[in-house]
PDB file of N, CA, C and O in Angstrom:
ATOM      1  N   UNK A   1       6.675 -24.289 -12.471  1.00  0.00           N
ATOM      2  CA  UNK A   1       7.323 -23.202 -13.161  1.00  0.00           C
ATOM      3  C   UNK A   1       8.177 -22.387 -12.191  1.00  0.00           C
ATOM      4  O   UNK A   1       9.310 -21.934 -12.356  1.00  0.00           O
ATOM      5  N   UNK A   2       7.458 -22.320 -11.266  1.00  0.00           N
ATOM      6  CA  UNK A   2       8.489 -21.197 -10.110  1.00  0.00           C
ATOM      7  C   UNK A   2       9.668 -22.334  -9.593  1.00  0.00           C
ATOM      8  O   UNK A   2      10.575 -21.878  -8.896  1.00  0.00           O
ATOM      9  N   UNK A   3       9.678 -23.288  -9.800  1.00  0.00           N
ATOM     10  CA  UNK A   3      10.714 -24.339  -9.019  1.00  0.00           C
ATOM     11  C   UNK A   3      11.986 -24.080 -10.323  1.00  0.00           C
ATOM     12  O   UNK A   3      13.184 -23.865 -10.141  1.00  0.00           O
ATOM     13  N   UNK A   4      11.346 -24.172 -11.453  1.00  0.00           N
ATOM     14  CA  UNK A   4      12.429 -23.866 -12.412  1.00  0.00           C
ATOM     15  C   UNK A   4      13.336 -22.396 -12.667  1.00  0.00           C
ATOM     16  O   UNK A   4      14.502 -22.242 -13.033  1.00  0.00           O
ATOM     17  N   UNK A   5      12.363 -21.493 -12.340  1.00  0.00           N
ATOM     18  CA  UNK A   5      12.949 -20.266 -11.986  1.00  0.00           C
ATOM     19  C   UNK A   5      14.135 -19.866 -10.852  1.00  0.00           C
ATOM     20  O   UNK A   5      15.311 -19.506 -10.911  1.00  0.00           O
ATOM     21  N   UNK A   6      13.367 -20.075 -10.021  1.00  0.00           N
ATOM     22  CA  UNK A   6      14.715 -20.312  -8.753  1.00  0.00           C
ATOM     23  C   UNK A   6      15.759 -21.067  -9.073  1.00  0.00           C
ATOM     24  O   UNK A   6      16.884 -20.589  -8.924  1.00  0.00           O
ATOM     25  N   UNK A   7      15.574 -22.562  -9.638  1.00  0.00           N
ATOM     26  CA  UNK A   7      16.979 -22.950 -10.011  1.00  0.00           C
ATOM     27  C   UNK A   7      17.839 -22.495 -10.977  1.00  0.00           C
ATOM     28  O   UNK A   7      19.059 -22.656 -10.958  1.00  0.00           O
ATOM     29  N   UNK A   8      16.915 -21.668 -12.210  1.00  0.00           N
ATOM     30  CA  UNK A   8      17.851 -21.090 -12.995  1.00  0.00           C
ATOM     31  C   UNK A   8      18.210 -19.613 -12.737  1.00  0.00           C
ATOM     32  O   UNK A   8      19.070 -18.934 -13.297  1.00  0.00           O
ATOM     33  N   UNK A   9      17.457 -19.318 -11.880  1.00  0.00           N
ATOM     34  CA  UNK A   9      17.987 -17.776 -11.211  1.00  0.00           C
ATOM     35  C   UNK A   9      19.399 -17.896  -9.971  1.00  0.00           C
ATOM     36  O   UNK A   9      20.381 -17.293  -9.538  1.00  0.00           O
ATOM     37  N   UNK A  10      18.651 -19.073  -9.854  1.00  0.00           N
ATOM     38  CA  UNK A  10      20.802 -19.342  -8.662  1.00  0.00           C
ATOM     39  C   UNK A  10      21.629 -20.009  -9.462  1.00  0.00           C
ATOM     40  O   UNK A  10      22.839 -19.959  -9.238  1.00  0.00           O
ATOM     41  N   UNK A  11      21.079 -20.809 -10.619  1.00  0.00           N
ATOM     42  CA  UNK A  11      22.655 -21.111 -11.586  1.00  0.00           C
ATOM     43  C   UNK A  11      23.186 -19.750 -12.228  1.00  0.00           C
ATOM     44  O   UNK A  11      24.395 -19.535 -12.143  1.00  0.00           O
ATOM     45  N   UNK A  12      22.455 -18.916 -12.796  1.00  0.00           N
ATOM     46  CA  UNK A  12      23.046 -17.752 -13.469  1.00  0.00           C
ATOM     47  C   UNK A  12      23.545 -16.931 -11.925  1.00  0.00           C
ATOM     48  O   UNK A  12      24.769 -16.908 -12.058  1.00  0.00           O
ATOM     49  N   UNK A  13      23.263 -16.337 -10.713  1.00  0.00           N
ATOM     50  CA  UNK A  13      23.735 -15.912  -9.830  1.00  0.00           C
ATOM     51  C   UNK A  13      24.816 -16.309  -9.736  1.00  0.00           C
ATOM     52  O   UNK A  13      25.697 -15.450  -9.694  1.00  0.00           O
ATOM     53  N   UNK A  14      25.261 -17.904  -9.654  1.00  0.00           N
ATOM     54  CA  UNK A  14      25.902 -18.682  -9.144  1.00  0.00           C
ATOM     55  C   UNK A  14      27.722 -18.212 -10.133  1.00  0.00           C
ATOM     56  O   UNK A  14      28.908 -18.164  -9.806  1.00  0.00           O
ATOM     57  N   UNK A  15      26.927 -17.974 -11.376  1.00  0.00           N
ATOM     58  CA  UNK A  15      27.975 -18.267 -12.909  1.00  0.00           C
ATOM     59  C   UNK A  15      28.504 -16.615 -12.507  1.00  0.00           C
ATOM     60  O   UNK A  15      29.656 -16.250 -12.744  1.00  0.00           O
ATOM     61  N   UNK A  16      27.626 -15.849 -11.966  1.00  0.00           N
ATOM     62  CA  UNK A  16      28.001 -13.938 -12.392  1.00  0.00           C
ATOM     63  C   UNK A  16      29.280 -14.243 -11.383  1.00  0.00           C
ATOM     64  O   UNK A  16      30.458 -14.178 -11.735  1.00  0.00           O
ATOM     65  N   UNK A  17      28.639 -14.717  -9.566  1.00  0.00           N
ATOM     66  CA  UNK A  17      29.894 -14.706  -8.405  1.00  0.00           C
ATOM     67  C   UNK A  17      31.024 -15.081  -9.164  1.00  0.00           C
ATOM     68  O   UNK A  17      31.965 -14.424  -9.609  1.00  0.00           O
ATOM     69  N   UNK A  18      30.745 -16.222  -9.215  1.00  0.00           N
ATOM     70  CA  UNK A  18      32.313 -17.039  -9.991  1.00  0.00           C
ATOM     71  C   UNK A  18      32.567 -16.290 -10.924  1.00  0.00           C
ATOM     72  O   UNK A  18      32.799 -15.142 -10.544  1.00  0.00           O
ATOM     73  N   UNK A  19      32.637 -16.479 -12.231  1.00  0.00           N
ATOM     74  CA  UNK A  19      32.570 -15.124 -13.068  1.00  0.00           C
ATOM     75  C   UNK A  19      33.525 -14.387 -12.435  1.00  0.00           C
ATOM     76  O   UNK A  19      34.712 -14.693 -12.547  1.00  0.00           O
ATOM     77  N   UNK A  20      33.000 -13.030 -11.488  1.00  0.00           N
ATOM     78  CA  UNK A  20      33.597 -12.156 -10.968  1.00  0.00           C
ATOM     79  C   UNK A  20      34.614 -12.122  -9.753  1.00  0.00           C
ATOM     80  O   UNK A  20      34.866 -11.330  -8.845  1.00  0.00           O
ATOM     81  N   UNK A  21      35.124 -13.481 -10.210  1.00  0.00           N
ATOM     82  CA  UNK A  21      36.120 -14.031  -8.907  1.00  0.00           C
ATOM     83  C   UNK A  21      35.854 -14.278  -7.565  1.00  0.00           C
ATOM     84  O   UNK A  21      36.629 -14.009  -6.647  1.00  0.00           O
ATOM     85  N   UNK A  22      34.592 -14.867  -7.433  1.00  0.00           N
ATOM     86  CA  UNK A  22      34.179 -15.171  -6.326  1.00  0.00           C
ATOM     87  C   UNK A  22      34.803 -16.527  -5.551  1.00  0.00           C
ATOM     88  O   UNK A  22      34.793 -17.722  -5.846  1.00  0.00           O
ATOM     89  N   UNK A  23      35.360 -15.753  -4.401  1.00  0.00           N
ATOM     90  CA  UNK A  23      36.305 -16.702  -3.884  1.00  0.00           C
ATOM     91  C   UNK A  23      35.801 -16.885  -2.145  1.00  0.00           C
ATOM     92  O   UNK A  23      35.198 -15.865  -1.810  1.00  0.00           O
ATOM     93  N   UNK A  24      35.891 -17.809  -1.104  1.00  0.00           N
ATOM     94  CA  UNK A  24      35.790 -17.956   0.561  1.00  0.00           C
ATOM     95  C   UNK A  24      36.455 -16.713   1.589  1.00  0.00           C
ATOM     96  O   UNK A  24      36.643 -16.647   2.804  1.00  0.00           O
ATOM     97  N   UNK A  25      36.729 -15.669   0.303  1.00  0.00           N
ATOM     98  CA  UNK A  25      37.813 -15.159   1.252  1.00  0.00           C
ATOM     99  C   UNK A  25      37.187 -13.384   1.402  1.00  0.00           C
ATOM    100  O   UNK A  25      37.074 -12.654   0.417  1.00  0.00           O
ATOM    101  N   UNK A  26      36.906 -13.031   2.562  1.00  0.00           N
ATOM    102  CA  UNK A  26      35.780 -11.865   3.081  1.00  0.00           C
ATOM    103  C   UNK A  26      36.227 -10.655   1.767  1.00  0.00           C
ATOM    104  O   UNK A  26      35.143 -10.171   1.440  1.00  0.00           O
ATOM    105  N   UNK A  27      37.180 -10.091   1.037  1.00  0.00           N
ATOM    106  CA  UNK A  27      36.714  -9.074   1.089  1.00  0.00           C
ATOM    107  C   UNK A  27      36.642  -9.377  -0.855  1.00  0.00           C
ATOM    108  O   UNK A  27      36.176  -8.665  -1.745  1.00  0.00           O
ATOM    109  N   UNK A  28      37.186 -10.455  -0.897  1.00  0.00           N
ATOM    110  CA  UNK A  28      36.826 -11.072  -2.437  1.00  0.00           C
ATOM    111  C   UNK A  28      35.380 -11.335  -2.791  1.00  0.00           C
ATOM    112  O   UNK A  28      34.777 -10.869  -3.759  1.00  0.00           O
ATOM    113  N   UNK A  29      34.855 -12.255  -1.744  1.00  0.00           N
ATOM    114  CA  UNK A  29      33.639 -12.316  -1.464  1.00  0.00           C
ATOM    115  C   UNK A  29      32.500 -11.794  -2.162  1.00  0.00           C
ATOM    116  O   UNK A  29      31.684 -12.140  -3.016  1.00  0.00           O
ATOM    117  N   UNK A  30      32.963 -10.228  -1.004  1.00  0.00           N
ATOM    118  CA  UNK A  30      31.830  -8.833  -1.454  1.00  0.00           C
ATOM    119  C   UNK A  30      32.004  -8.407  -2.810  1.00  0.00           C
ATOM    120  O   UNK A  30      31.093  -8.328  -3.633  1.00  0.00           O
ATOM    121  N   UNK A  31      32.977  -8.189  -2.971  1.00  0.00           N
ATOM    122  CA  UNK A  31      33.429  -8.082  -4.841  1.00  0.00           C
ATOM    123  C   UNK A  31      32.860  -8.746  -5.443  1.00  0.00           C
ATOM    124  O   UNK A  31      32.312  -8.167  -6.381  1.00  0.00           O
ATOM    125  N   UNK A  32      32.698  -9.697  -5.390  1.00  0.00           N
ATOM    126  CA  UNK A  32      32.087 -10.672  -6.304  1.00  0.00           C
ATOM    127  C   UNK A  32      30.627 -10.971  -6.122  1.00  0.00           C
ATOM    128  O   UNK A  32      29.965 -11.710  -6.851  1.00  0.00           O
ATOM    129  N   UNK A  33      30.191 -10.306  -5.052  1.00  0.00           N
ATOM    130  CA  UNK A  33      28.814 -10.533  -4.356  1.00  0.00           C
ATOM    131  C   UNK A  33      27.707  -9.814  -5.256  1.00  0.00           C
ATOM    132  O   UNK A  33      26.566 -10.152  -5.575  1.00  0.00           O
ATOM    133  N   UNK A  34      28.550  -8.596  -5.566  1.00  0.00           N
ATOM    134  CA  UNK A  34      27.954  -7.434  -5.974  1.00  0.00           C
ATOM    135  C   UNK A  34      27.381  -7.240  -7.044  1.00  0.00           C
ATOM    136  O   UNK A  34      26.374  -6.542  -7.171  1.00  0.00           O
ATOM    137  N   UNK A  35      28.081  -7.964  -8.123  1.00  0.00           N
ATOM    138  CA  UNK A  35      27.501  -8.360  -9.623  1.00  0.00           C
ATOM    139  C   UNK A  35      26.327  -9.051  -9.250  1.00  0.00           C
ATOM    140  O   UNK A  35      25.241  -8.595  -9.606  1.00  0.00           O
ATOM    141  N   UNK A  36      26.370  -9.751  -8.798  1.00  0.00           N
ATOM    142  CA  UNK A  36      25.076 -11.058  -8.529  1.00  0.00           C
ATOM    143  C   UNK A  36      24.079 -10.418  -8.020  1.00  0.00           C
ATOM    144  O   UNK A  36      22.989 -10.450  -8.589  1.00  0.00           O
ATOM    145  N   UNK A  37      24.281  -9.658  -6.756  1.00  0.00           N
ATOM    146  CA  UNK A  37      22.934  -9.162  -6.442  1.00  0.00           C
ATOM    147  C   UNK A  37      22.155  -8.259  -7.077  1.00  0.00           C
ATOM    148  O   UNK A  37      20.939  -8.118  -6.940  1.00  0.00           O
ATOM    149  N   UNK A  38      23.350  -7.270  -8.216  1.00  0.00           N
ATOM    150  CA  UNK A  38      23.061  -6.392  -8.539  1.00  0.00           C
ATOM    151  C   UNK A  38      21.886  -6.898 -10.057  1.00  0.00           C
ATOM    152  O   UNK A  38      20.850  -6.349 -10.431  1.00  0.00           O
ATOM    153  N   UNK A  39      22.601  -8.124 -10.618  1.00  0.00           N
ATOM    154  CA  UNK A  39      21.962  -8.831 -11.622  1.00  0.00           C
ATOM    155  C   UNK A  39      20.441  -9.383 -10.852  1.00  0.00           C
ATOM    156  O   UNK A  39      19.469  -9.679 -11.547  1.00  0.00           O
ATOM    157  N   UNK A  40      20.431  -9.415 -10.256  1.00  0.00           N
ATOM    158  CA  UNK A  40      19.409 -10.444  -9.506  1.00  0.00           C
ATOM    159  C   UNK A  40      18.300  -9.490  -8.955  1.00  0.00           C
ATOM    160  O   UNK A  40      17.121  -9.838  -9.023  1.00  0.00           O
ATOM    161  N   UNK A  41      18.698  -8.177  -8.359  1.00  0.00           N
ATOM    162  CA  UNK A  41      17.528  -6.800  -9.238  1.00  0.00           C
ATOM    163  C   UNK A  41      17.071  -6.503  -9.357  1.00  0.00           C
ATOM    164  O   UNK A  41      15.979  -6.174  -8.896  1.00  0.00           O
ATOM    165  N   UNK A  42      18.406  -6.280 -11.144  1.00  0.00           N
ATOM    166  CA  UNK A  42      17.844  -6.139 -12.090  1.00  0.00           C
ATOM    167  C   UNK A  42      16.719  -6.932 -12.955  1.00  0.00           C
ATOM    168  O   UNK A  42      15.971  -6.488 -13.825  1.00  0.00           O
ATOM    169  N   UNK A  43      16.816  -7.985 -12.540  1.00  0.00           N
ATOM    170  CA  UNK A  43      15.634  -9.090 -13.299  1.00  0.00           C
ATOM    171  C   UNK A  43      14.723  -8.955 -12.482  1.00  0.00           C
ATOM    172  O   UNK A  43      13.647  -8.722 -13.033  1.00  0.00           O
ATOM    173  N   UNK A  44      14.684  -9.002 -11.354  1.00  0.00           N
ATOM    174  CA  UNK A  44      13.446  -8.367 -10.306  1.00  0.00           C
ATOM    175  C   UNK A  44      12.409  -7.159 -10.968  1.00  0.00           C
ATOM    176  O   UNK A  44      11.258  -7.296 -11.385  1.00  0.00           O
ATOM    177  N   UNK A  45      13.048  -6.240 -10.917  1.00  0.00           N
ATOM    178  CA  UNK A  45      12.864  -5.182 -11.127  1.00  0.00           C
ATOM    179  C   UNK A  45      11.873  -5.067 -13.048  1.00  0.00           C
ATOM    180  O   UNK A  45      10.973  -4.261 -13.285  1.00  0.00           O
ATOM    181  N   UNK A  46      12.395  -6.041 -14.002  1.00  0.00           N
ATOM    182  CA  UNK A  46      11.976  -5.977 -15.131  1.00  0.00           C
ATOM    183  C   UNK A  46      10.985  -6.907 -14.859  1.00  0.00           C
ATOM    184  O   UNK A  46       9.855  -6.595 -15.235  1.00  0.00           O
ATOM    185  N   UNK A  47      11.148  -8.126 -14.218  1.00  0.00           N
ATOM    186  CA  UNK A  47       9.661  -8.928 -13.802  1.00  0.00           C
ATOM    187  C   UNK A  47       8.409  -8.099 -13.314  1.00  0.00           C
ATOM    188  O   UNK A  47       7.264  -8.243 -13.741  1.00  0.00           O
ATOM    189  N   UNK A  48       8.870  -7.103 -12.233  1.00  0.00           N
ATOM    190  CA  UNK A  48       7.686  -6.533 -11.597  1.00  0.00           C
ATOM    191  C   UNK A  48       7.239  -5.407 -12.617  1.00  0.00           C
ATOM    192  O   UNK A  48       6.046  -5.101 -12.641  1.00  0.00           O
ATOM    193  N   UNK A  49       8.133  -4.777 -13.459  1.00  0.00           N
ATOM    194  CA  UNK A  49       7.310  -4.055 -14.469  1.00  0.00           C
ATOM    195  C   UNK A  49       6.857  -4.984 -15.823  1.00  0.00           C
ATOM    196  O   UNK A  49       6.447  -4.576 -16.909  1.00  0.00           O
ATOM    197  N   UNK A  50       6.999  -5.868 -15.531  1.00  0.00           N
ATOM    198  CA  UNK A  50       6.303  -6.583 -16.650  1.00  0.00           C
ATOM    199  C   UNK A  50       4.881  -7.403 -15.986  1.00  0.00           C
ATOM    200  O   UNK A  50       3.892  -7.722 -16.647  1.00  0.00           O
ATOM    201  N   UNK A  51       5.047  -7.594 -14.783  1.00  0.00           N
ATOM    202  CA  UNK A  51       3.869  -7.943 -14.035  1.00  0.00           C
ATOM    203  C   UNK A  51       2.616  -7.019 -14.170  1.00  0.00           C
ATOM    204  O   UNK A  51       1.424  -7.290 -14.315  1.00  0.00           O
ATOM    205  N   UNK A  52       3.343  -5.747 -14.065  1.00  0.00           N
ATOM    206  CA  UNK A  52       2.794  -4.436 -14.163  1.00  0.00           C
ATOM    207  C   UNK A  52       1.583  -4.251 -15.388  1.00  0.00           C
ATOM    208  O   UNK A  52       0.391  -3.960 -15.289  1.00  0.00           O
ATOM    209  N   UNK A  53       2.033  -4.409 -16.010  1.00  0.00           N
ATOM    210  CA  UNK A  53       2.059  -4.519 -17.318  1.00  0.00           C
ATOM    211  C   UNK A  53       0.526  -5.318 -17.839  1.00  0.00           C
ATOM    212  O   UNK A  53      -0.150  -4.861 -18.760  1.00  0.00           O
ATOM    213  N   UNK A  54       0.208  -6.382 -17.179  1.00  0.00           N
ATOM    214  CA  UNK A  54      -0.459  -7.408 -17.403  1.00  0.00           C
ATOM    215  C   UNK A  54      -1.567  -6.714 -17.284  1.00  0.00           C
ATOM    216  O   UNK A  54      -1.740  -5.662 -16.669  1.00  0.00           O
ATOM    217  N   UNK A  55      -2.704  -7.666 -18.214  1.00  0.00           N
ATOM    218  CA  UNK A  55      -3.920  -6.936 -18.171  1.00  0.00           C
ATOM    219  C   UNK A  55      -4.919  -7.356 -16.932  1.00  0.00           C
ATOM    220  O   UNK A  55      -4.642  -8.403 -16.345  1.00  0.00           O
ATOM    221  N   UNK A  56      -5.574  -6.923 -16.686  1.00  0.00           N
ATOM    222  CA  UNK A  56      -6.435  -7.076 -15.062  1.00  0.00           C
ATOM    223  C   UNK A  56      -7.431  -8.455 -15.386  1.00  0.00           C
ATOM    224  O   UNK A  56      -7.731  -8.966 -16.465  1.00  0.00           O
ATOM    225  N   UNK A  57      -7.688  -8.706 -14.423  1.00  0.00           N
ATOM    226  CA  UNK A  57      -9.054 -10.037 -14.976  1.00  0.00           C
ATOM    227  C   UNK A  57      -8.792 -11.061 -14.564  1.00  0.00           C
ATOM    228  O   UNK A  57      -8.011 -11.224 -13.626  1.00  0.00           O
ATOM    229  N   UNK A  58      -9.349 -11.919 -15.134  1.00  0.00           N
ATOM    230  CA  UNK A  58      -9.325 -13.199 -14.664  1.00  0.00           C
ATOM    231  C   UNK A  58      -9.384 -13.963 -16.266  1.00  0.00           C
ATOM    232  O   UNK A  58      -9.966 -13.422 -17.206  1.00  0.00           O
ATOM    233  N   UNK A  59      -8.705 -15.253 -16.378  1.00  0.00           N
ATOM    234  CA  UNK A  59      -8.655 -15.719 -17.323  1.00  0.00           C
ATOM    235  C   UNK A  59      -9.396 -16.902 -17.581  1.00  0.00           C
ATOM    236  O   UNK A  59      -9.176 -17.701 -16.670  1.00  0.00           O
ATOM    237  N   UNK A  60     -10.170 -17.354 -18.417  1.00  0.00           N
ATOM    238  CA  UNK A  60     -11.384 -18.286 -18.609  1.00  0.00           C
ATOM    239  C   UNK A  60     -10.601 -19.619 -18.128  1.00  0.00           C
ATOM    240  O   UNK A  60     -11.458 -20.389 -17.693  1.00  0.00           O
ATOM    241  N   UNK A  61      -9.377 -20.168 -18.038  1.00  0.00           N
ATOM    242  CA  UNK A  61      -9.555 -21.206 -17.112  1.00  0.00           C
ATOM    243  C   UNK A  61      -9.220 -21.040 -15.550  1.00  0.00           C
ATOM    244  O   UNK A  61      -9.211 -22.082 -14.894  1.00  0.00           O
ATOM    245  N   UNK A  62      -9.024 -20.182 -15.083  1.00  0.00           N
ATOM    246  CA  UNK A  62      -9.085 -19.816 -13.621  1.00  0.00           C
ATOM    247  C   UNK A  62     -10.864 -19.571 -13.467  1.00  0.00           C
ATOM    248  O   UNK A  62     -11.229 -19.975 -12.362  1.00  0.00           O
ATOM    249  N   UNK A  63     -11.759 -19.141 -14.115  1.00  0.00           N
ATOM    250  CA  UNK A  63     -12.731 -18.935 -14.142  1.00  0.00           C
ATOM    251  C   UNK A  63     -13.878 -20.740 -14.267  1.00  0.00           C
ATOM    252  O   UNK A  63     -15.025 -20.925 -13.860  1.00  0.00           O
ATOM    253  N   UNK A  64     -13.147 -21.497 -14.815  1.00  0.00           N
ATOM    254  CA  UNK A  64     -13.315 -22.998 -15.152  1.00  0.00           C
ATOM    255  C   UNK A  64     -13.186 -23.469 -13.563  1.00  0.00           C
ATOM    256  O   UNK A  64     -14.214 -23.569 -12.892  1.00  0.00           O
ATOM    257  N   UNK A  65     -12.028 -23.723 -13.052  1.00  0.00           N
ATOM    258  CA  UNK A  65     -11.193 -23.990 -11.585  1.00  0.00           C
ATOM    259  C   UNK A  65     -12.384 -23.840 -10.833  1.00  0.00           C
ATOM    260  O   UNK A  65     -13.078 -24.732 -10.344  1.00  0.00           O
ATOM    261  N   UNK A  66     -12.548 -22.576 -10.795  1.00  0.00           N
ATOM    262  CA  UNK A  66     -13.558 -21.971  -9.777  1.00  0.00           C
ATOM    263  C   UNK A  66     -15.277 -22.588  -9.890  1.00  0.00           C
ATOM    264  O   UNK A  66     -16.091 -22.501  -8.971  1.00  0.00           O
ATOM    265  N   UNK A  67     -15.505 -23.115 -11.046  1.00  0.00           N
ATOM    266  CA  UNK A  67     -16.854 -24.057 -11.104  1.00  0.00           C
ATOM    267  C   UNK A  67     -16.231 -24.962 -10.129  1.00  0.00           C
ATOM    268  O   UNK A  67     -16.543 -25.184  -8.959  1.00  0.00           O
ATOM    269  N   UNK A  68     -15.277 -25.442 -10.860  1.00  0.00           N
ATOM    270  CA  UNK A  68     -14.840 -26.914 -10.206  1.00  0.00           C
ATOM    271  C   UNK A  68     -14.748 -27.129  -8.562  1.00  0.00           C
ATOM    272  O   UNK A  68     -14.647 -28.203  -7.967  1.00  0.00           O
ATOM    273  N   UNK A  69     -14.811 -25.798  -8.006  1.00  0.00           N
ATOM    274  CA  UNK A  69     -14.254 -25.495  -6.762  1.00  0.00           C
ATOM    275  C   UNK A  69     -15.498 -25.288  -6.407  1.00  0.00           C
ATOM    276  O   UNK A  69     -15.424 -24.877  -5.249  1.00  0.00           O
ATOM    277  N   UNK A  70     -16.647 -25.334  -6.737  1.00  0.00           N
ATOM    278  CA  UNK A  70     -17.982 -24.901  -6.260  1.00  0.00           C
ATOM    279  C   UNK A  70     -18.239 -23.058  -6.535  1.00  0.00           C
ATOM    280  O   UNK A  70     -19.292 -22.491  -6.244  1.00  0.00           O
ATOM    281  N   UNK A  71     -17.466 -22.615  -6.921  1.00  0.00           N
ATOM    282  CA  UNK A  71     -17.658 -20.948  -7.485  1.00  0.00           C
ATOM    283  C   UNK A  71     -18.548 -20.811  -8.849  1.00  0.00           C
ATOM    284  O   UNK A  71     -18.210 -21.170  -9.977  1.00  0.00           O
ATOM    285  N   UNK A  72     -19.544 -20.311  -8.527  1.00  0.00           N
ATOM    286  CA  UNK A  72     -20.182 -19.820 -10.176  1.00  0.00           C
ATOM    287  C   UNK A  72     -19.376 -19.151 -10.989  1.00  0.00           C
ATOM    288  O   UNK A  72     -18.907 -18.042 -10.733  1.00  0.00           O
ATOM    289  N   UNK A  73     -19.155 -19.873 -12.125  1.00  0.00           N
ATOM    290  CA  UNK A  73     -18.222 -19.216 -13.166  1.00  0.00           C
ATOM    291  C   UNK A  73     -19.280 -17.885 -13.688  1.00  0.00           C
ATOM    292  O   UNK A  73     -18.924 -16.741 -13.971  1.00  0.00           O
ATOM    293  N   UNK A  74     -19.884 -18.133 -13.695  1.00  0.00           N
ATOM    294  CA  UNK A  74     -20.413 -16.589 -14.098  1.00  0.00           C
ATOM    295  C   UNK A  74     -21.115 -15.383 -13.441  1.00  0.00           C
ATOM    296  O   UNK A  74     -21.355 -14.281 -13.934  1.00  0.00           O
ATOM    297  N   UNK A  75     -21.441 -15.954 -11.956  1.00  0.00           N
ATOM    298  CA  UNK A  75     -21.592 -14.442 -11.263  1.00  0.00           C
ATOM    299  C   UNK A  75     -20.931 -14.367 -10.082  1.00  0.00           C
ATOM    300  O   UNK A  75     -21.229 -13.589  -9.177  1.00  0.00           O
ATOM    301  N   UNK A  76     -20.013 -15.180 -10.062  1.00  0.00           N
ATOM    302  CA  UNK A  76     -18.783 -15.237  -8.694  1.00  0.00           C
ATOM    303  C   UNK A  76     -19.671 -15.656  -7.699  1.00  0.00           C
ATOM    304  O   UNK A  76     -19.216 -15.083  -6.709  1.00  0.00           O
ATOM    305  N   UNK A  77     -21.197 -16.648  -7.123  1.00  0.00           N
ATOM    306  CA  UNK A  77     -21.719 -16.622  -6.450  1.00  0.00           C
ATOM    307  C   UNK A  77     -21.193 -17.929  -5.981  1.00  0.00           C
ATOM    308  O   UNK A  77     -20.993 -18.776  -6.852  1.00  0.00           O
ATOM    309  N   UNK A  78     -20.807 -18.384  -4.125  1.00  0.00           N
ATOM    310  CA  UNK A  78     -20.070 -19.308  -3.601  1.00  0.00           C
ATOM    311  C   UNK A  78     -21.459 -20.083  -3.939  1.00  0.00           C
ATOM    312  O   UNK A  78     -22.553 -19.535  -3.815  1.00  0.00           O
ATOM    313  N   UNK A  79     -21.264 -21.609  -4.443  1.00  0.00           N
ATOM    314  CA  UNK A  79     -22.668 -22.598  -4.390  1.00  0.00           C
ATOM    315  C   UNK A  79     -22.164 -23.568  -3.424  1.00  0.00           C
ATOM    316  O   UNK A  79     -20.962 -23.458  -3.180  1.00  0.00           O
ATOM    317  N   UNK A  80     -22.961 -24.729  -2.661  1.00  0.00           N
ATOM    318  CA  UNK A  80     -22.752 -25.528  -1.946  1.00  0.00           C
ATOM    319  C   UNK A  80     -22.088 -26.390  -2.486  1.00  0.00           C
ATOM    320  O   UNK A  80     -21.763 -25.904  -3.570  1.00  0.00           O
ATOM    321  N   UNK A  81     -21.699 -27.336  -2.405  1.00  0.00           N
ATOM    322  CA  UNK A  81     -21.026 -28.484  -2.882  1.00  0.00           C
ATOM    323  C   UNK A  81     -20.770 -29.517  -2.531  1.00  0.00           C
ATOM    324  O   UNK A  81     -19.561 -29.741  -2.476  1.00  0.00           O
ATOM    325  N   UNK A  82     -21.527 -30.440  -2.201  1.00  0.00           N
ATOM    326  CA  UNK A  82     -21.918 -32.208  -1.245  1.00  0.00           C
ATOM    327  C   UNK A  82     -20.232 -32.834  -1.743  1.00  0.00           C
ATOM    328  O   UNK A  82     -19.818 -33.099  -2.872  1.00  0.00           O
ATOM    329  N   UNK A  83     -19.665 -32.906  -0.655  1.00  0.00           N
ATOM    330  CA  UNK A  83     -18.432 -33.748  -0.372  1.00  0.00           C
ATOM    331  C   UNK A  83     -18.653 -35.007   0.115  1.00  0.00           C
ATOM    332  O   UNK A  83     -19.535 -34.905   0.969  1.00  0.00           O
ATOM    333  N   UNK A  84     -18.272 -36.222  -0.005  1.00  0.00           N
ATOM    334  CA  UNK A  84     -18.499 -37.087   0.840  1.00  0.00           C
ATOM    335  C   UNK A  84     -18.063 -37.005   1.961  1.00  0.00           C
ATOM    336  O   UNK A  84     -17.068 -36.298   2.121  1.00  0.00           O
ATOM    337  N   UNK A  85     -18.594 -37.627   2.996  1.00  0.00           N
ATOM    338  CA  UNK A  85     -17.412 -37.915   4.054  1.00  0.00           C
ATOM    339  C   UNK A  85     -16.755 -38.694   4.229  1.00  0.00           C
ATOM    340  O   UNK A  85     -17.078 -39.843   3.930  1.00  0.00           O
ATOM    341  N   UNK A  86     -15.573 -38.409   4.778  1.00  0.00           N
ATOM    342  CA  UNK A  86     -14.418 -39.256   4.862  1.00  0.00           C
ATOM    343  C   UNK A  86     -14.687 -40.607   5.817  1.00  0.00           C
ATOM    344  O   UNK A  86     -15.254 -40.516   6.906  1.00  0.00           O
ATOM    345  N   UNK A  87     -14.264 -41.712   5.331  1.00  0.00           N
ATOM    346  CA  UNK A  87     -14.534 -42.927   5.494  1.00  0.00           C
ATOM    347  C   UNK A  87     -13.168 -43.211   6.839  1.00  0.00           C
ATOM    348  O   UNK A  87     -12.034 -42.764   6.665  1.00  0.00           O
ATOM    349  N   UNK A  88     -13.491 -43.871   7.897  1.00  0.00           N
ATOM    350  CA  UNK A  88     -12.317 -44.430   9.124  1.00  0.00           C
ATOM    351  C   UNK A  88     -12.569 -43.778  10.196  1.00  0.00           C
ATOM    352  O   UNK A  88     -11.898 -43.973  11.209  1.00  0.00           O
TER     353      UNK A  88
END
């Protein structure tokens, strides 16, 4: 999910520069720089208050994971967990 984000957060970056005449040439550049970063933020900025936002806890399959991982799903207590050993 985050691999898809980044690529669609630098295609839309990518569309505002151009867009706003983003050209190789220094002071066109910054002109055109400015939309983008300024867009780029702004979506920052609404992510982290929406992060904000989220309710506290832990969610019953992160709570699943954590059996699987040797964690007691129900009193957070670390249990042992017999690995084999590695064979060579």
């Amino acid at each position: 999910m985050r691999e898809l984000g980044v690529a669609l957060g630098t295609a839309v970056m990518t569309a505002v520069f151009v867009g706003a005449g983003g050209a190789l040439v220094p002071g066109e550049y910054v002109a055109a720089a400015r939309p983008a970063v300024l867009l780029g933020a702004a979506v920052l900025g609404v992510a982290t208050l929406a992060a904000l936002l989220l309710p506290a806890g832990r969610s019953e399959s992160s709570a699943s994971m954590d059996a699987v991982d040797g964690v007691d799903a129900v009193d957070g207590v670390d249990r042992e967990v017999s690995v084999p050993a590695a064979v060579g």
